[in-house]
N, CA and C of each residue as an Amber inpcrd file, in Angstrom:
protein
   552
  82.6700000 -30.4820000  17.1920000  82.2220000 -30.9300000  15.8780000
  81.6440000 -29.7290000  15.1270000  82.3320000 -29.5060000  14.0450000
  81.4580000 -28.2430000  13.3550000  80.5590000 -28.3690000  12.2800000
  79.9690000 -27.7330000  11.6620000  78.3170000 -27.4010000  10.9920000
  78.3080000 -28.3980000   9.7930000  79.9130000 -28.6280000   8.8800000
  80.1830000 -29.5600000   8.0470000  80.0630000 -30.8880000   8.4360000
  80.3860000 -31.2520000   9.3990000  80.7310000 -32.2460000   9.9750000
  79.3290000 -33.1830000  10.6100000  78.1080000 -32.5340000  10.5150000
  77.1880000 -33.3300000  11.0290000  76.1050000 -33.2240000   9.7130000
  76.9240000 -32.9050000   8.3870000  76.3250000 -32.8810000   7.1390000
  76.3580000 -34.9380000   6.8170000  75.3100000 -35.1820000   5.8710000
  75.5570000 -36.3250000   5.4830000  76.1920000 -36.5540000   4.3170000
  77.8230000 -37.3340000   4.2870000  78.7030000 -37.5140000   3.5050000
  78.0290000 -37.1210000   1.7620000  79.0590000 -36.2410000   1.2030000
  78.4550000 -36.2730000  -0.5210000  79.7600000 -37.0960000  -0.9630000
  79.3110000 -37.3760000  -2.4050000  79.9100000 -37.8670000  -3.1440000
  80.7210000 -37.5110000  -4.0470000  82.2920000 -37.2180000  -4.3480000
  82.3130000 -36.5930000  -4.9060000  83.3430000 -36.9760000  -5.6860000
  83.4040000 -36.4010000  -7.7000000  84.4490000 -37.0340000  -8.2390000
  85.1190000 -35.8420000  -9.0600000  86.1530000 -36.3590000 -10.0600000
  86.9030000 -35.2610000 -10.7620000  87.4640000 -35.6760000 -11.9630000
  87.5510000 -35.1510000 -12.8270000  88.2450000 -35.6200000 -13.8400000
  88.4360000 -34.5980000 -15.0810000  89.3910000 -34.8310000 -15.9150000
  90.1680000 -34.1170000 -16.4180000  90.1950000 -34.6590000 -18.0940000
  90.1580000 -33.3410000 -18.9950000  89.7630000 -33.6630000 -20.3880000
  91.2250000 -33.2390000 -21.4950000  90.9030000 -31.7710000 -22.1080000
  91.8660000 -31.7790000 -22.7990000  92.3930000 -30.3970000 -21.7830000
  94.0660000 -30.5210000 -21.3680000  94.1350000 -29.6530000 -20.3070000
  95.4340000 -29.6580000 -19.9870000  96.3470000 -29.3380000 -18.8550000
  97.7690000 -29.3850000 -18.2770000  97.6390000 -30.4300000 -17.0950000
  96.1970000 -30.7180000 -16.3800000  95.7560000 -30.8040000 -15.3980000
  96.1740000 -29.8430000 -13.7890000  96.7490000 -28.6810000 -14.4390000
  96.9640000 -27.9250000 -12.9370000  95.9380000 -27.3780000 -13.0510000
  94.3400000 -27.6610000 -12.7110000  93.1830000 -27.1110000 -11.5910000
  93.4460000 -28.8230000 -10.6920000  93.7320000 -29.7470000 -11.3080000
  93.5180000 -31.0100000 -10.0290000  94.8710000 -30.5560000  -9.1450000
  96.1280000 -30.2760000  -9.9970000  96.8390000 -29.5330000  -9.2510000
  96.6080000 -28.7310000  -7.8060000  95.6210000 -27.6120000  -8.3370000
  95.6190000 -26.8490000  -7.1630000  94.7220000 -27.4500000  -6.7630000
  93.6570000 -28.3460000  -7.0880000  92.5240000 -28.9360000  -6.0790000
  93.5010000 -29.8290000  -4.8660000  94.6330000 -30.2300000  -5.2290000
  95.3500000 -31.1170000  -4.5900000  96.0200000 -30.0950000  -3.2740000
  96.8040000 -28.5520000  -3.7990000  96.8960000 -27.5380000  -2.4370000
  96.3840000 -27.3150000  -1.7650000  94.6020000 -27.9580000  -1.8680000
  94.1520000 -26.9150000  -0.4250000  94.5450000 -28.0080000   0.5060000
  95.8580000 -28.2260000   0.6300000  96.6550000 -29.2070000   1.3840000
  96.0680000 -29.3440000   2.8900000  96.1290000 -29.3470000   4.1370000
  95.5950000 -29.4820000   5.2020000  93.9830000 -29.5690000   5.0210000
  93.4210000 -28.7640000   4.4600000  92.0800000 -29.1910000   3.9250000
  91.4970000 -30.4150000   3.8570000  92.0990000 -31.1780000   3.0710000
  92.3170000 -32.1470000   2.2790000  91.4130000 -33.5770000   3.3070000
  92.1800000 -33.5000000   4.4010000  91.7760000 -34.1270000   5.6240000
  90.8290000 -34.0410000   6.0200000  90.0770000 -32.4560000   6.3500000
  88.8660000 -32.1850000   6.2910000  88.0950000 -32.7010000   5.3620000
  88.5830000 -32.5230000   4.2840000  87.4540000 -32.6460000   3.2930000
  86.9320000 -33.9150000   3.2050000  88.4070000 -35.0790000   3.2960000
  87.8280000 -35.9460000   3.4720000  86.6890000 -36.8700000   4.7020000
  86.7740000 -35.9100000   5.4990000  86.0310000 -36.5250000   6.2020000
  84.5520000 -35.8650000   6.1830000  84.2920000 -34.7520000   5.4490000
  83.2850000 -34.6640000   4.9960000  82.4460000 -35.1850000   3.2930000
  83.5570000 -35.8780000   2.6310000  82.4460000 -36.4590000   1.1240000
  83.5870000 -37.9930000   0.9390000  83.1100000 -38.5220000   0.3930000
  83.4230000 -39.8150000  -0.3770000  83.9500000 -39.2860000  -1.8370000
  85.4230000 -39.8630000  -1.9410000  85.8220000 -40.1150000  -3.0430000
  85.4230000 -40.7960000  -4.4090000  85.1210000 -40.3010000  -5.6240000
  84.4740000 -41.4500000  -6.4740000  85.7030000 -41.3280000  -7.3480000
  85.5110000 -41.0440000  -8.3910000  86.4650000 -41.1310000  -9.6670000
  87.2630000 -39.8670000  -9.0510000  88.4010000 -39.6490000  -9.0570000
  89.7970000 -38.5710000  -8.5910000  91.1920000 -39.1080000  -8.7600000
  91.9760000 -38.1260000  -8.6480000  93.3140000 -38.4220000  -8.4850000
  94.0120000 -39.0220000  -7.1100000  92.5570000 -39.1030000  -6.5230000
  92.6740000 -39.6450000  -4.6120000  92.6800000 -41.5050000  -4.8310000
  91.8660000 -41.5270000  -5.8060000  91.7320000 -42.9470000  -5.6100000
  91.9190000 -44.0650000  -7.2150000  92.1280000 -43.0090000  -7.8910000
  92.3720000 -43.7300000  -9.1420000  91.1700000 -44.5390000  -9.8130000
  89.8680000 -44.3040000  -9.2170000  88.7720000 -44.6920000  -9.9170000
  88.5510000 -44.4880000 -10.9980000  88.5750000 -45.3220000 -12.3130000
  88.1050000 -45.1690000 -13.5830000  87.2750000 -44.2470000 -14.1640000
  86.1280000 -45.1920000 -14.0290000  84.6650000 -44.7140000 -13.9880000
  83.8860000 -43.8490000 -13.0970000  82.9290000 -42.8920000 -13.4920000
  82.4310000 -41.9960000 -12.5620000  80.9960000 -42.8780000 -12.1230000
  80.9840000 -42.7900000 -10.9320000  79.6260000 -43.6070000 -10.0960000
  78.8970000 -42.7680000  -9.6850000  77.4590000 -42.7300000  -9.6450000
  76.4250000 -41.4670000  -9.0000000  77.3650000 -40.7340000  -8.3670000
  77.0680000 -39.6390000  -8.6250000  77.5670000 -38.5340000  -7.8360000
  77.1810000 -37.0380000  -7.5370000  77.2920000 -36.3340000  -6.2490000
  76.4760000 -35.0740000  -6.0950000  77.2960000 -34.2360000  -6.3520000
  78.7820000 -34.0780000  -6.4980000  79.2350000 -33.2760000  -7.1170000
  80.7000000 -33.8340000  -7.7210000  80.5880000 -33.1370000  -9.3300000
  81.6050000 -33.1400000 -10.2720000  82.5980000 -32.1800000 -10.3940000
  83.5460000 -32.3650000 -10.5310000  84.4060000 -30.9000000 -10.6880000
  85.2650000 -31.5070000 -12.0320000  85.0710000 -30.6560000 -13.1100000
  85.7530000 -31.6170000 -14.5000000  86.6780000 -29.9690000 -15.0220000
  87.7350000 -30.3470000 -15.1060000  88.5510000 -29.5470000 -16.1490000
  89.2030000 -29.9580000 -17.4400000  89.4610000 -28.7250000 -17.9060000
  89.6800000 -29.2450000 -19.2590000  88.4070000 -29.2360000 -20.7390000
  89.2190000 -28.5230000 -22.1540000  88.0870000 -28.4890000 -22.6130000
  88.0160000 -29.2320000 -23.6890000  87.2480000 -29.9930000 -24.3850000
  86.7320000 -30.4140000 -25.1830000  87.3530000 -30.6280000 -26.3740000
  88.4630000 -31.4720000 -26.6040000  88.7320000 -31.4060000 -28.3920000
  88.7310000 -32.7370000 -28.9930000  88.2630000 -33.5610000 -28.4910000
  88.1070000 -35.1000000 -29.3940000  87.1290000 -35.6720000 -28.5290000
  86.6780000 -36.8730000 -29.9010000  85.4170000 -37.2570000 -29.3610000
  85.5530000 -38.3310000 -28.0500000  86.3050000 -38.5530000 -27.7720000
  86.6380000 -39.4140000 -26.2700000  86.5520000 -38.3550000 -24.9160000
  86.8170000 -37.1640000 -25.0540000  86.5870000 -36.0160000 -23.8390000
  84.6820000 -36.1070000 -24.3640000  84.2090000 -35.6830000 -25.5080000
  82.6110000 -35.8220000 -25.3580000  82.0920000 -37.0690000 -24.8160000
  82.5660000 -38.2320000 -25.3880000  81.7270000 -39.1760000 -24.3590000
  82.4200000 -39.3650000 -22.7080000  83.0500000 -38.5640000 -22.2160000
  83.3500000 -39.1250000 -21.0230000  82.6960000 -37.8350000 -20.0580000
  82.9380000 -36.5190000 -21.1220000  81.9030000 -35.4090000 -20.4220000
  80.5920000 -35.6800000 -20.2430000  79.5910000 -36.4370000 -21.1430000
  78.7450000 -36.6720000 -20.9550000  78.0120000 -37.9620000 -20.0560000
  78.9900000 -38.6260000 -20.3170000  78.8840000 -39.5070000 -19.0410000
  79.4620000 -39.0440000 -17.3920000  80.5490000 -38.2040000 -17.4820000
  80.4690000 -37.6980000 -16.0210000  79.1650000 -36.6460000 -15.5940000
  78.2490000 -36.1830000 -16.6230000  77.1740000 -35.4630000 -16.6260000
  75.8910000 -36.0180000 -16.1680000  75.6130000 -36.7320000 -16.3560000
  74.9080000 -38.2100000 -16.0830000  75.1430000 -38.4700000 -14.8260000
  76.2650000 -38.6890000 -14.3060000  76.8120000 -39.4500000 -12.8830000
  76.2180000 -38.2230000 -11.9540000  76.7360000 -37.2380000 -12.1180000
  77.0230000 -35.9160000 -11.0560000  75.5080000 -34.9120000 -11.0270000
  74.7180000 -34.9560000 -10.3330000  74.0150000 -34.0000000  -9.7950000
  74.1590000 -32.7300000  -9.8310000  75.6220000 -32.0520000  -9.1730000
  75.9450000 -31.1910000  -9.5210000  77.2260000 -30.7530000 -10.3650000
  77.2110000 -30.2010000 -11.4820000  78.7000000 -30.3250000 -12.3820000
  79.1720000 -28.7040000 -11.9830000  80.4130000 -29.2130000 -12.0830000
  81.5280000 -27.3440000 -11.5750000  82.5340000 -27.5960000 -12.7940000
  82.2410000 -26.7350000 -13.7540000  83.6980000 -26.6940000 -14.4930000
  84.7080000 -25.8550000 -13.6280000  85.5390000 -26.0100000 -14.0860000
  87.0840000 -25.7640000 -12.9670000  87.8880000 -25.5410000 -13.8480000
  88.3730000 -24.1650000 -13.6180000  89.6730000 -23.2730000 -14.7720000
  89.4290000 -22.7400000 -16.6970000  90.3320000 -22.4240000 -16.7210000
  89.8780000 -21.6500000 -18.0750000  89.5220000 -22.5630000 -19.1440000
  90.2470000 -23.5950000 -19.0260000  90.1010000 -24.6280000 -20.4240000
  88.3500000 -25.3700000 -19.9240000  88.1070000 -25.5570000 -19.1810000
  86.6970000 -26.1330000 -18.9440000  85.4830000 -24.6420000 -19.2710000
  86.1530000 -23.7520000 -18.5870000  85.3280000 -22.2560000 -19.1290000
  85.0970000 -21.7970000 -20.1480000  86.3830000 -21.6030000 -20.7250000
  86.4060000 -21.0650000 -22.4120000  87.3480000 -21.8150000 -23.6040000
  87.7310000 -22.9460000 -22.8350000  88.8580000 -24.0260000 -24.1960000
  90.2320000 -23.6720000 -23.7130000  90.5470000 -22.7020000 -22.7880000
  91.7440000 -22.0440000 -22.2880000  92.7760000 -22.2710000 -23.6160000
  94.2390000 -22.7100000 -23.0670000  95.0150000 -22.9020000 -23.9370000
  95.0410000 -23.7570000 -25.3410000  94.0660000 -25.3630000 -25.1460000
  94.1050000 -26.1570000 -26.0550000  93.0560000 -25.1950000 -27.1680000
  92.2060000 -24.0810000 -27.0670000  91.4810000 -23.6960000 -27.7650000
  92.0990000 -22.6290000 -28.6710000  93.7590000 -22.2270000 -28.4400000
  94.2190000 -21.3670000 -29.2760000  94.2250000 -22.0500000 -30.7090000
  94.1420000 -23.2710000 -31.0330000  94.2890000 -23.7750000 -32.6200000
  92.5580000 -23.6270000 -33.0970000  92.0790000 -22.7530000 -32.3650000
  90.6560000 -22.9900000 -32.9130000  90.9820000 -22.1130000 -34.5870000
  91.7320000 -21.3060000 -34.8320000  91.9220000 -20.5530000 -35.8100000
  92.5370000 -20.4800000 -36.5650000  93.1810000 -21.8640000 -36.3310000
  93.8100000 -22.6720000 -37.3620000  92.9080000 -24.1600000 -38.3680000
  93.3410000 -24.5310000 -39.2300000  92.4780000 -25.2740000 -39.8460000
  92.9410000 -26.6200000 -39.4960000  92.5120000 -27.5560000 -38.9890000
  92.8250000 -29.1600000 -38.2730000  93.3940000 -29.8930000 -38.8260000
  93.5810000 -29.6270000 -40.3220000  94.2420000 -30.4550000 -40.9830000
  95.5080000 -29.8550000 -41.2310000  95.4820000 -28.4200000 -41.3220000
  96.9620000 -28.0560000 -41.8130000  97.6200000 -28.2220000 -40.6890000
  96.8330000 -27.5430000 -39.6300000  97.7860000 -28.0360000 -37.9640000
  98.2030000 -29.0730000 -37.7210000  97.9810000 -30.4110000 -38.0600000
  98.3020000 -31.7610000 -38.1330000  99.2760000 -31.8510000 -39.0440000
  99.2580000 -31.5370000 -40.1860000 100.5290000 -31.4300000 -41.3720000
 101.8270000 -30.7910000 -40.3070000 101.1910000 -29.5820000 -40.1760000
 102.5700000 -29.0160000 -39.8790000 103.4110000 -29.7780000 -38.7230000
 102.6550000 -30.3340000 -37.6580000 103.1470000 -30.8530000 -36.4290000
 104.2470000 -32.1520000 -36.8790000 103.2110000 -33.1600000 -38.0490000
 103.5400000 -34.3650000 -37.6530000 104.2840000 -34.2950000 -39.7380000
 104.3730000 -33.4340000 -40.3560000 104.8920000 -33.9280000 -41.6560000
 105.7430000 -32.9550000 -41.9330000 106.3440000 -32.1300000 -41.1730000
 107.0220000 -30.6300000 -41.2510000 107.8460000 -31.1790000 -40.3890000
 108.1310000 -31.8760000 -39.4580000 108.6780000 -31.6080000 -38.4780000
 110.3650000 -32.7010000 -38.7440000 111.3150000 -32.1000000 -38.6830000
 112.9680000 -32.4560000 -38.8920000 113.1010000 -33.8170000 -37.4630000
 113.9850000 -34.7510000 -38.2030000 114.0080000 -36.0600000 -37.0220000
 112.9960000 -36.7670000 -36.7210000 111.6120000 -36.7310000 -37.8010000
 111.0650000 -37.4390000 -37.9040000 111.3890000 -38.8080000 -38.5990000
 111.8020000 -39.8840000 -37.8740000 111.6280000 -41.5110000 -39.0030000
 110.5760000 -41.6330000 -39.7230000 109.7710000 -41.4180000 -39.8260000
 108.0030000 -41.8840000 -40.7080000 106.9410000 -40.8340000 -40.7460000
 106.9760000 -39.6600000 -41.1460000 106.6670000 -38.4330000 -41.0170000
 105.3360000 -38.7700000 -41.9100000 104.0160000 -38.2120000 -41.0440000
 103.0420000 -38.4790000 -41.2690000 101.8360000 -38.2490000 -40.1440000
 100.8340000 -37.8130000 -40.6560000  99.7060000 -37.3930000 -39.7790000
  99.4230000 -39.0200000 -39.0700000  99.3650000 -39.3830000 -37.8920000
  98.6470000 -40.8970000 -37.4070000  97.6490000 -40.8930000 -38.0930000
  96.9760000 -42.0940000 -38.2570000  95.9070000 -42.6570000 -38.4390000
  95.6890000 -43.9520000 -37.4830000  96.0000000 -43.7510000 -36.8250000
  95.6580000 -45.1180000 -35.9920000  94.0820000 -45.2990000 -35.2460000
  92.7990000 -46.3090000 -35.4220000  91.9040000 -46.2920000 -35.2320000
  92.0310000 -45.9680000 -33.3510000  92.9780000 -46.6920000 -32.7170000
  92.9240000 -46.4200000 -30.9540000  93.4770000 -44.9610000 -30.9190000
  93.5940000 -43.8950000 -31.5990000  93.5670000 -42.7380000 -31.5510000
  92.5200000 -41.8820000 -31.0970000  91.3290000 -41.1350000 -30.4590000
  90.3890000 -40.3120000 -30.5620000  89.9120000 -39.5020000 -31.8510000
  89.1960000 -39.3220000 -32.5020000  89.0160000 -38.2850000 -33.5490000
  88.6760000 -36.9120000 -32.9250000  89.6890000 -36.4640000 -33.3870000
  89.9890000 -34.8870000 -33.0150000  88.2210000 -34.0590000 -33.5420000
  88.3280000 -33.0950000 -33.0230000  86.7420000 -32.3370000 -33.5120000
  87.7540000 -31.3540000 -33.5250000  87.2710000 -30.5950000 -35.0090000
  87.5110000 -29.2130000 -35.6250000  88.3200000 -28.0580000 -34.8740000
  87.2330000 -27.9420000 -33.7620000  87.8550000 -26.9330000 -32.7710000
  87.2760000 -27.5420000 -31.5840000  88.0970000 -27.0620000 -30.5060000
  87.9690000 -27.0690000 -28.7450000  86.9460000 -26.1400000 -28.4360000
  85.9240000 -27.1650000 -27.6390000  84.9360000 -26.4820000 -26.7870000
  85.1240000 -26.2780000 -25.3290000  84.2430000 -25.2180000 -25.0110000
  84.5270000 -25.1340000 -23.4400000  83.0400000 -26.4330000 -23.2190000
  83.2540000 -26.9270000 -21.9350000  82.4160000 -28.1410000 -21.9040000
  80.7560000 -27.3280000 -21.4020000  80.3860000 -25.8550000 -21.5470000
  78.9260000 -25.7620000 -21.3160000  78.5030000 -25.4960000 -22.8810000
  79.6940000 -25.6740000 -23.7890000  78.6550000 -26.0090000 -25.1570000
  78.6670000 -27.5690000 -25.1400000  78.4960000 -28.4820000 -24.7010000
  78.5260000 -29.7350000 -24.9450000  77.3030000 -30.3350000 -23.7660000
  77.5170000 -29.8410000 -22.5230000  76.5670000 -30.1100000 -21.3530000
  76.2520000 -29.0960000 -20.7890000  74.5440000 -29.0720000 -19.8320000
  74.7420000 -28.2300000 -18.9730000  75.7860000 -28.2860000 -17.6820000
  75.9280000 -26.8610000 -17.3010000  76.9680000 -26.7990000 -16.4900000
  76.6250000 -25.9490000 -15.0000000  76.3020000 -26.4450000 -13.9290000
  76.0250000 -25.5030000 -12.7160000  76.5620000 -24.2390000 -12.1390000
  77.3960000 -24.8230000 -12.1480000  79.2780000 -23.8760000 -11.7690000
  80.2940000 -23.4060000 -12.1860000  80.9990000 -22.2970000 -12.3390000
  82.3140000 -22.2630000 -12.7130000  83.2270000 -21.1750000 -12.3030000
  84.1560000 -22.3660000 -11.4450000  85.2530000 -21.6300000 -10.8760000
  86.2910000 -21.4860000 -11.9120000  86.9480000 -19.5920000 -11.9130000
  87.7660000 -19.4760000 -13.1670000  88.8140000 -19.1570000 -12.4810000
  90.3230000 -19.2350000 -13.5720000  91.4540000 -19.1230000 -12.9170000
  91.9830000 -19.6640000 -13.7420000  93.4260000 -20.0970000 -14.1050000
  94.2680000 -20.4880000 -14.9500000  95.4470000 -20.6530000 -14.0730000
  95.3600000 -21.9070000 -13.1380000  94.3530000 -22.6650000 -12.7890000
  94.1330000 -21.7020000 -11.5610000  92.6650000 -22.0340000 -10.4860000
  92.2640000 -21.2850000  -9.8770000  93.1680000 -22.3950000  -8.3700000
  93.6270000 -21.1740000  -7.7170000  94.2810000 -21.9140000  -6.4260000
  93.6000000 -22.8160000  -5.6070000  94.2620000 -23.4280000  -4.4490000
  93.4350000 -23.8910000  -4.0500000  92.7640000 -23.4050000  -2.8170000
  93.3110000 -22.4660000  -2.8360000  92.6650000 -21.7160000  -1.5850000
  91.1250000 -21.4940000  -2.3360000  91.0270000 -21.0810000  -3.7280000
  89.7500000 -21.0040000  -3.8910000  88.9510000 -22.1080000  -4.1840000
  89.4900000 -22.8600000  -4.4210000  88.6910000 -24.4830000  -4.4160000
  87.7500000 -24.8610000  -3.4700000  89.1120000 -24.8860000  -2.1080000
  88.6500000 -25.1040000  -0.9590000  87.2530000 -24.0980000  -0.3730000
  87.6030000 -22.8960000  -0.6070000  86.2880000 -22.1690000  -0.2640000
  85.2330000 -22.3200000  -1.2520000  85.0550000 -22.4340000  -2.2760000
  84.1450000 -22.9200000  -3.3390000  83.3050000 -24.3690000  -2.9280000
  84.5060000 -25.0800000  -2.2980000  83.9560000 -26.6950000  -1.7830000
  82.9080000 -26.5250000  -0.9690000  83.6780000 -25.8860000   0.2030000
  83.1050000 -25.7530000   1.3360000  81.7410000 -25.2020000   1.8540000
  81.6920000 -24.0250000   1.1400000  80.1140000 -23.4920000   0.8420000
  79.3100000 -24.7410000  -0.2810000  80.1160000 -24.9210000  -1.2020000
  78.2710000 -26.1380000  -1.7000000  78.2630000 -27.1480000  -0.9450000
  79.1360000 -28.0330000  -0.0180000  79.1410000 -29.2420000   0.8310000
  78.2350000 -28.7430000   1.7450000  78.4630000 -27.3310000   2.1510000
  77.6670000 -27.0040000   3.6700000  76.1410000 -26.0560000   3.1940000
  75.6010000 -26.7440000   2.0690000  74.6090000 -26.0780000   1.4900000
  74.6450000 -24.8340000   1.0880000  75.6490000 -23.8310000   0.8970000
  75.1680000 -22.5730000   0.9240000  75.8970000 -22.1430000  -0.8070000
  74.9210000 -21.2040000  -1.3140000  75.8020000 -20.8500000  -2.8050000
  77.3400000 -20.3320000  -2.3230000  78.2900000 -21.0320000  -3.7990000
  79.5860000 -20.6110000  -3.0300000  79.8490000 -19.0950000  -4.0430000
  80.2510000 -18.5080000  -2.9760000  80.2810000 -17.1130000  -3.2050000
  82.0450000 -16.5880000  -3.3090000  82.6730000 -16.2140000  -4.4230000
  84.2740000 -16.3500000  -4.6660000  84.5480000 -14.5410000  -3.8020000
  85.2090000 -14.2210000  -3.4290000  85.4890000 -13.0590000  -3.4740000
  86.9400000 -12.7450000  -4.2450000  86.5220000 -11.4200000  -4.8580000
  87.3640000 -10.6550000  -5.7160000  89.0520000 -11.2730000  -5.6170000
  89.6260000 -11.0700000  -4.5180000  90.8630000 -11.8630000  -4.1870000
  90.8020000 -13.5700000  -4.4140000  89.8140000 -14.0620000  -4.3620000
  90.3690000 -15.5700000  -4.5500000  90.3110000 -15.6880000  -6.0810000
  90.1500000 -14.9690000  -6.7170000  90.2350000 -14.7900000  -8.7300000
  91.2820000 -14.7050000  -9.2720000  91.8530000 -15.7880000  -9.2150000
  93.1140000 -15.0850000 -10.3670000  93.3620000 -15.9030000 -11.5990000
  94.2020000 -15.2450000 -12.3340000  94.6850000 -15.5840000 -13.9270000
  96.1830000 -15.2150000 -14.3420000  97.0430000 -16.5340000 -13.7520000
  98.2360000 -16.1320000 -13.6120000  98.2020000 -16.3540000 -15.0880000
């Protein structure tokens, strides 16, 4: 039985905002892991169990950054749940990709997409109220909440996940080395 293993189960959930979702991606490679892991924390809200809602929890891992007001109330409610929050990959770090229209103006970007565009039947910006309202520009989610952690990468493998996991489950700060960093 090893040092993880006589830890008392954490809780742990995940979820995903404005993004590609490849960091749950690679959270999903640290494949053989996986087994381990589970037998060291409880699943809450993930792609493991399809839980909705986030329930108390000691650790969060949320990717993805910030561009309508439905990612703010669900960031802030997974903020609330989680004890400890880990943003995970570039778009939770710095807005990654969805944050390149920050330098564009929200309305013309909407014109151009949805009233510019050839083979449109009904060419027109939505307005539909079950839509989200878009915010101006994409935040990375530590302007919106505090944030404990952040593993970077685009997306970060899961080899570094897994070692990132493994040190905060087994109490100790998780410490990345130079090789588990990348930015494909």
């Amino acid at each position: 039985m090893s040092q993880l293993d006589k830890k008392p189960r954490l809780r742990v959930a995940t979820t995903s905002l404005a993004g590609c979702f490849g960091c749950h991606m690679s959270f999903l490679d640290i494949d053989e892991h996986l087994f381990e892991l589970a037998r060291l924390v409880e699943f809450d809200r993930s792609p493991l169990t399809d839980i909705k809602e986030c329930g108390p929890c000691d650790i969060g891992l949320i990717e993805g950054g910030v561009c309508n007001a439905e990612n703010v109330h669900v960031l802030r409610a997974f903020r609330a749940n989680c004890k400890t929050l880990v943003a995970v990959g570039a778009c939770a770090i710095n807005g990654g990709l969805p944050a390149q229209r920050n330098h564009l103006e929200l309305e013309a970007c909407l014109r151009e997409v949805y009233e510019h565009r050839e083979g449109m039947d009904a060419p027109g910006v939505p307005n539909d109220p079950e839509l989200p309202l878009l915010l101006d520009k994409v935040h990375p989610i530590h302007e919106i909440v505090r944030v404990d952690y952040f593993i970077p990468g685009c997306p970060p493998s899961g080899e570094t996940i897994w070692k990132f996991l493994s040190d905060l489950i087994a109490g100790r700060t998780p410490r990345l080395s130079h090789e588990l960093l990348r930015f494909d």
